[in-house]
CHARMM internal coordinates of N, CA and C (Angstrom, degrees):
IC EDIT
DIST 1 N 1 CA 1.4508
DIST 1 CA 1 C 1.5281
ANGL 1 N 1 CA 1 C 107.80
DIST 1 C 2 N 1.2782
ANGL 1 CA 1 C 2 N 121.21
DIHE 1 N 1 CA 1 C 2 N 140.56
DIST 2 N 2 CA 1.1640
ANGL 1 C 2 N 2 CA 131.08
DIHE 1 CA 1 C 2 N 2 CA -145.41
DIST 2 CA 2 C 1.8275
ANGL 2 N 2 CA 2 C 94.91
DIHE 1 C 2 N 2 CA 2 C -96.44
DIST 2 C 3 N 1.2029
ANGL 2 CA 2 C 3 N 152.73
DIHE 2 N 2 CA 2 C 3 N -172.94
DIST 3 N 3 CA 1.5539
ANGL 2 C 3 N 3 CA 158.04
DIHE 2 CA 2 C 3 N 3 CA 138.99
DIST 3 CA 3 C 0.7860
ANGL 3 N 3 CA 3 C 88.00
DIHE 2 C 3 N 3 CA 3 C -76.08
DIST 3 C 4 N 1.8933
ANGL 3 CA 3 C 4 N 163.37
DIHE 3 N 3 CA 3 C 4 N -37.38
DIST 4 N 4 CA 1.4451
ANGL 3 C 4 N 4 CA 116.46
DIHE 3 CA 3 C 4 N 4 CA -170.47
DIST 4 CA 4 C 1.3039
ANGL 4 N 4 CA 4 C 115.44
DIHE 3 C 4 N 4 CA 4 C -96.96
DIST 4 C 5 N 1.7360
ANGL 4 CA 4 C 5 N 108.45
DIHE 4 N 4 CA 4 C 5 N -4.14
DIST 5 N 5 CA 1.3737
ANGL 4 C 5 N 5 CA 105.27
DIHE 4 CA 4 C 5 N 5 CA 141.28
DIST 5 CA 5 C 1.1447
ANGL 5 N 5 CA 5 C 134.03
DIHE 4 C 5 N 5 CA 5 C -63.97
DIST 5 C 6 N 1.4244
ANGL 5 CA 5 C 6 N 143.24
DIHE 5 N 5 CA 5 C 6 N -68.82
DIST 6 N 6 CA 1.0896
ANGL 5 C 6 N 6 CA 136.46
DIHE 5 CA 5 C 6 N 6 CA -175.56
DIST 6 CA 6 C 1.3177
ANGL 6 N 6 CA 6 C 117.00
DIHE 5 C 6 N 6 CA 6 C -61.14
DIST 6 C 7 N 1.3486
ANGL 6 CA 6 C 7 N 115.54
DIHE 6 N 6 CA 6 C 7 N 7.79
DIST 7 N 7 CA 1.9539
ANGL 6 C 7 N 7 CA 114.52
DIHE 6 CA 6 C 7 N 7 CA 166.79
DIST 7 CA 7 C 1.7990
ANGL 7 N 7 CA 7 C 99.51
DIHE 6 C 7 N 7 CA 7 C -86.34
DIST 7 C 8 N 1.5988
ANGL 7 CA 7 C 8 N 96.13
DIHE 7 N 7 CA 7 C 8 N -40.04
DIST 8 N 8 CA 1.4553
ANGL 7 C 8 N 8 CA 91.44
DIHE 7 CA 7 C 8 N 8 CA -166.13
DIST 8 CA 8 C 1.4062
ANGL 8 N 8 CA 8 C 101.32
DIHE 7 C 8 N 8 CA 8 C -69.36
DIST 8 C 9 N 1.6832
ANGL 8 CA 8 C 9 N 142.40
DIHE 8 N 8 CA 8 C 9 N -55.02
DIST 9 N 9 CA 1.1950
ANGL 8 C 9 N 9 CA 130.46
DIHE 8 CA 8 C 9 N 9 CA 172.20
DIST 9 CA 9 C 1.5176
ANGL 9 N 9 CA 9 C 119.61
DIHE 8 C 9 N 9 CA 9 C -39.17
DIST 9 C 10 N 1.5407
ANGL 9 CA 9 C 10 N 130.88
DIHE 9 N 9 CA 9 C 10 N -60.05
DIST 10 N 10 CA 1.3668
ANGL 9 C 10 N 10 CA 137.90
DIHE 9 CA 9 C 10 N 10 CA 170.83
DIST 10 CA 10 C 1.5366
ANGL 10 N 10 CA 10 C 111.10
DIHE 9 C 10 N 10 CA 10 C -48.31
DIST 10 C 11 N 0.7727
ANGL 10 CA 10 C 11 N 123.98
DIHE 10 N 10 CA 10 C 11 N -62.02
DIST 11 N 11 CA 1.3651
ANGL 10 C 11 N 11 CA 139.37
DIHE 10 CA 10 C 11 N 11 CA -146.68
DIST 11 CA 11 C 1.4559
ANGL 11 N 11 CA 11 C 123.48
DIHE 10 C 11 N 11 CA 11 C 60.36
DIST 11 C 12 N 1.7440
ANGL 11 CA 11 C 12 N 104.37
DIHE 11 N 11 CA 11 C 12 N 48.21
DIST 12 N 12 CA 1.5075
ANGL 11 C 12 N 12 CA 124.91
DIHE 11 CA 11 C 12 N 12 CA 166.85
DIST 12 CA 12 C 1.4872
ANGL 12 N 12 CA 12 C 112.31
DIHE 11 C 12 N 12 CA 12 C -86.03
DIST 12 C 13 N 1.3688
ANGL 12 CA 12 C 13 N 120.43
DIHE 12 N 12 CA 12 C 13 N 157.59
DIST 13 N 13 CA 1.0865
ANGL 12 C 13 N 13 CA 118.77
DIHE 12 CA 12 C 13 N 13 CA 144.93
DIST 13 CA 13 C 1.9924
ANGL 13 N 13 CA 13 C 151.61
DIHE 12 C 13 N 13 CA 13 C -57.22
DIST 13 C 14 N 1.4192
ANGL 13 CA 13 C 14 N 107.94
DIHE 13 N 13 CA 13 C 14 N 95.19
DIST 14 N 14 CA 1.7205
ANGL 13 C 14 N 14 CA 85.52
DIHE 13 CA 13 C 14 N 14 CA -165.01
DIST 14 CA 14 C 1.8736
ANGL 14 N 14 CA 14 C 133.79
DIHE 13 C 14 N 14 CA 14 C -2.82
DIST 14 C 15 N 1.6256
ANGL 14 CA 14 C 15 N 85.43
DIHE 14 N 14 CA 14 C 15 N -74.31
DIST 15 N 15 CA 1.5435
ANGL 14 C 15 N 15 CA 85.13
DIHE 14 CA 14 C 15 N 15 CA 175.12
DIST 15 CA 15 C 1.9096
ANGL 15 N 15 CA 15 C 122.93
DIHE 14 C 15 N 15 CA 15 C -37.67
DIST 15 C 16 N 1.1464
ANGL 15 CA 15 C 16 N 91.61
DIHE 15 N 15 CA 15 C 16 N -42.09
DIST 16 N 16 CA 1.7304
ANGL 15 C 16 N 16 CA 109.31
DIHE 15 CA 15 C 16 N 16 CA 175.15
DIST 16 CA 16 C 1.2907
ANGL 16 N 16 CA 16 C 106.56
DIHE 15 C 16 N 16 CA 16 C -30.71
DIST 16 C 17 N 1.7879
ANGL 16 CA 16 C 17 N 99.66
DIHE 16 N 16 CA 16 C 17 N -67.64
DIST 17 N 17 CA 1.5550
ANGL 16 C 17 N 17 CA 122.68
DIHE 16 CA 16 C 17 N 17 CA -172.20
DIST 17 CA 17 C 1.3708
ANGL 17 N 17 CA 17 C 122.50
DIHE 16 C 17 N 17 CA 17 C -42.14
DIST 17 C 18 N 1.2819
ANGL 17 CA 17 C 18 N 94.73
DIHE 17 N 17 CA 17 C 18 N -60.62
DIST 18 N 18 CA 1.5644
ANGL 17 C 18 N 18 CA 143.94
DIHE 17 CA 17 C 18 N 18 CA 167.35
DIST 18 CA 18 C 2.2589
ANGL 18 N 18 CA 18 C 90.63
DIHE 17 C 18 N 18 CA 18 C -19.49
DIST 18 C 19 N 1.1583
ANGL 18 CA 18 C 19 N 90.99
DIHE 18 N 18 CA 18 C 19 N -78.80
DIST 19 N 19 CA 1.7456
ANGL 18 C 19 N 19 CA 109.04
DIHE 18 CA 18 C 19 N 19 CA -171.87
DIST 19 CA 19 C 1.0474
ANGL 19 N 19 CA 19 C 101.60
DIHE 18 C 19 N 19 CA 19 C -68.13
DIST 19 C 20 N 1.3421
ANGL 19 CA 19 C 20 N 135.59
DIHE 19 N 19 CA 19 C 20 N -66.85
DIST 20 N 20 CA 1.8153
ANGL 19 C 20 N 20 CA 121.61
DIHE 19 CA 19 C 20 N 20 CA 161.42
DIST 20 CA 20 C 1.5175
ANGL 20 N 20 CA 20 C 130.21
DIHE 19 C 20 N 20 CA 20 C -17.82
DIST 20 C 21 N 1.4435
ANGL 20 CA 20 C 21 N 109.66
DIHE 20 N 20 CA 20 C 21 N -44.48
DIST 21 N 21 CA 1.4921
ANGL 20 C 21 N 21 CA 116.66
DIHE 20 CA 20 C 21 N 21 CA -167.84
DIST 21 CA 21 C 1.7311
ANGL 21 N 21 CA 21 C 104.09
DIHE 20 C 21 N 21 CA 21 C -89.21
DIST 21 C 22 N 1.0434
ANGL 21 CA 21 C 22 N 110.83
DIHE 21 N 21 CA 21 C 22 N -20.04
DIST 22 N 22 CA 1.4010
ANGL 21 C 22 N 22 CA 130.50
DIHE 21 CA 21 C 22 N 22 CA -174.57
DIST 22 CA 22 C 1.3839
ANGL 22 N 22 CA 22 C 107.85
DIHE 21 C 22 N 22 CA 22 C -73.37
DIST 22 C 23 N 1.8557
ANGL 22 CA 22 C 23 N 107.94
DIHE 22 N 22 CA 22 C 23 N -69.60
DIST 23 N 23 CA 1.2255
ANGL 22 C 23 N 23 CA 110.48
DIHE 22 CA 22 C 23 N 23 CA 156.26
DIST 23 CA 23 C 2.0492
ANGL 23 N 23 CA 23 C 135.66
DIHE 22 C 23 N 23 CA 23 C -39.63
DIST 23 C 24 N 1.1907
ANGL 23 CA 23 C 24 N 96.97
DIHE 23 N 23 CA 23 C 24 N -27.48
DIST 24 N 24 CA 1.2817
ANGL 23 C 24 N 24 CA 97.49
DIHE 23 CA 23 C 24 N 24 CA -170.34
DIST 24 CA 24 C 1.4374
ANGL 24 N 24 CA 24 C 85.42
DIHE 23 C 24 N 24 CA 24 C -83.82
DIST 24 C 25 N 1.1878
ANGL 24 CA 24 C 25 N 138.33
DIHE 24 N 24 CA 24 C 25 N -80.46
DIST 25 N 25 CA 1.3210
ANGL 24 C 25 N 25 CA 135.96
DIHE 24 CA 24 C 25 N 25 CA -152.33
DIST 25 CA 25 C 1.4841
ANGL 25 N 25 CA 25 C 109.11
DIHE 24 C 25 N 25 CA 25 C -58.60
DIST 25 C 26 N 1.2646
ANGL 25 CA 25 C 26 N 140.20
DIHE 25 N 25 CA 25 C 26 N -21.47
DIST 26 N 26 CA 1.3796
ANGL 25 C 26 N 26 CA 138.11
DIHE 25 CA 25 C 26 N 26 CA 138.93
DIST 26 CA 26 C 1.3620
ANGL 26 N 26 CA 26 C 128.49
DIHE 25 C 26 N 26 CA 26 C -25.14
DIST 26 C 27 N 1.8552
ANGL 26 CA 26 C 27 N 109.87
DIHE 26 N 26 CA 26 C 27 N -45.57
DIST 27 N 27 CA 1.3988
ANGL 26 C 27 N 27 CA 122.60
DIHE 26 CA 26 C 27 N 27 CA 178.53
DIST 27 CA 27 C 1.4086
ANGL 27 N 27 CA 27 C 125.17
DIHE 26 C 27 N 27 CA 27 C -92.67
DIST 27 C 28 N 2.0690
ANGL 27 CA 27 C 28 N 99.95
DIHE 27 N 27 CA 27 C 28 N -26.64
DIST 28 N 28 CA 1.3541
ANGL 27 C 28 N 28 CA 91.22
DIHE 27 CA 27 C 28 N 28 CA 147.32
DIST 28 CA 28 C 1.4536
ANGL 28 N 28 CA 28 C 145.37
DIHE 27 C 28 N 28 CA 28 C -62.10
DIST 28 C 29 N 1.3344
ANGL 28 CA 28 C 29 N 102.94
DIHE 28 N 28 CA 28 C 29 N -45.72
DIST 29 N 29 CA 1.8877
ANGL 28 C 29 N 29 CA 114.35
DIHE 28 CA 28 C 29 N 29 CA 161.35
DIST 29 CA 29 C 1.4628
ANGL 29 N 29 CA 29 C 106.23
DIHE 28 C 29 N 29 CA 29 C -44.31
DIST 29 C 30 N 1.2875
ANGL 29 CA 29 C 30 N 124.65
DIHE 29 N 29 CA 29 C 30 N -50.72
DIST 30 N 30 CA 1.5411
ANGL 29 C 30 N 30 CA 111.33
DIHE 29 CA 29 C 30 N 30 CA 161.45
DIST 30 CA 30 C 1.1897
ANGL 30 N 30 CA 30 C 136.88
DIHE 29 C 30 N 30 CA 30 C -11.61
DIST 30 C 31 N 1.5515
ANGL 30 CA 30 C 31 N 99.74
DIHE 30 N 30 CA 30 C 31 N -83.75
DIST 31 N 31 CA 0.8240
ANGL 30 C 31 N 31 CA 125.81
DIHE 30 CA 30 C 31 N 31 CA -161.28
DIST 31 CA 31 C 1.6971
ANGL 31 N 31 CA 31 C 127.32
DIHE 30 C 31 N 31 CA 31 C -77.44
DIST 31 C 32 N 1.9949
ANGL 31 CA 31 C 32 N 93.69
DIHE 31 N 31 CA 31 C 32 N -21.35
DIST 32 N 32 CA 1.3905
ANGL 31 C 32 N 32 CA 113.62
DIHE 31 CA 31 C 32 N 32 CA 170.43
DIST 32 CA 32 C 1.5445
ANGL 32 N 32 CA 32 C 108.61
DIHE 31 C 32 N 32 CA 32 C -68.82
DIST 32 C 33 N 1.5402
ANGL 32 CA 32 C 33 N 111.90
DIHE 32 N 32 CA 32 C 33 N -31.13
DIST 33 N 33 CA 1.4376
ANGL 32 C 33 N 33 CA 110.90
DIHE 32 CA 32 C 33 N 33 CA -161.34
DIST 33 CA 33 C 1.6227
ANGL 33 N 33 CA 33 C 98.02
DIHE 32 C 33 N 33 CA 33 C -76.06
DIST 33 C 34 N 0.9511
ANGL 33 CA 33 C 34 N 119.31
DIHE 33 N 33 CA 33 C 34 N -28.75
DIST 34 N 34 CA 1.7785
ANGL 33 C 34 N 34 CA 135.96
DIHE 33 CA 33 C 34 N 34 CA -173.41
DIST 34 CA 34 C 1.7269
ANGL 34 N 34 CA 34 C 104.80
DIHE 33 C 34 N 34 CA 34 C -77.50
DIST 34 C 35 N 1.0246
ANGL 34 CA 34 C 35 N 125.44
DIHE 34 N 34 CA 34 C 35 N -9.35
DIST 35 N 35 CA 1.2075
ANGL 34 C 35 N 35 CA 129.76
DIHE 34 CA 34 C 35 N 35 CA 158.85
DIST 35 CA 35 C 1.4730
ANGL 35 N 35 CA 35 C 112.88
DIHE 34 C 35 N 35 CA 35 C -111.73
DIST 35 C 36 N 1.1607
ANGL 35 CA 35 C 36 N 123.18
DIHE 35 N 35 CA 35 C 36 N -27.16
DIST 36 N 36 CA 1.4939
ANGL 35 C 36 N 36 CA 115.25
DIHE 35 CA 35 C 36 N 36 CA 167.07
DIST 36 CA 36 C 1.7242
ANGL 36 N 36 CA 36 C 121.82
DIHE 35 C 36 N 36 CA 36 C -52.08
DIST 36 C 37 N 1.6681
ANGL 36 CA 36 C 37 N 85.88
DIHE 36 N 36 CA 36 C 37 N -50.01
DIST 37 N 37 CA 1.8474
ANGL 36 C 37 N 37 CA 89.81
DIHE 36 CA 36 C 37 N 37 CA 174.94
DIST 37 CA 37 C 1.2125
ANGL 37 N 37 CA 37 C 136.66
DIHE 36 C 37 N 37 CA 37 C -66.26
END
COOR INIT
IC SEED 1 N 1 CA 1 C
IC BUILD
């Protein structure tokens, strides 16, 4: 799914998205590494 999709479904701003998706995959790597160990 593209960001100018998920602006048009949300009705967020890209950049918004942008930091959301960023954030999440930050917390996934987290959280993967915390089960790796």
């Amino acid at each position: 799914m593209s960001y100018e999709e998920m602006a048009a479904v949300t009705g967020a701003r890209i950049p918004t998205l942008k930091m959301r998706v960023h954030r999440a995959r930050e917390a996934l790597l987290e959280a993967l590494e915390e089960v790796v160990r």
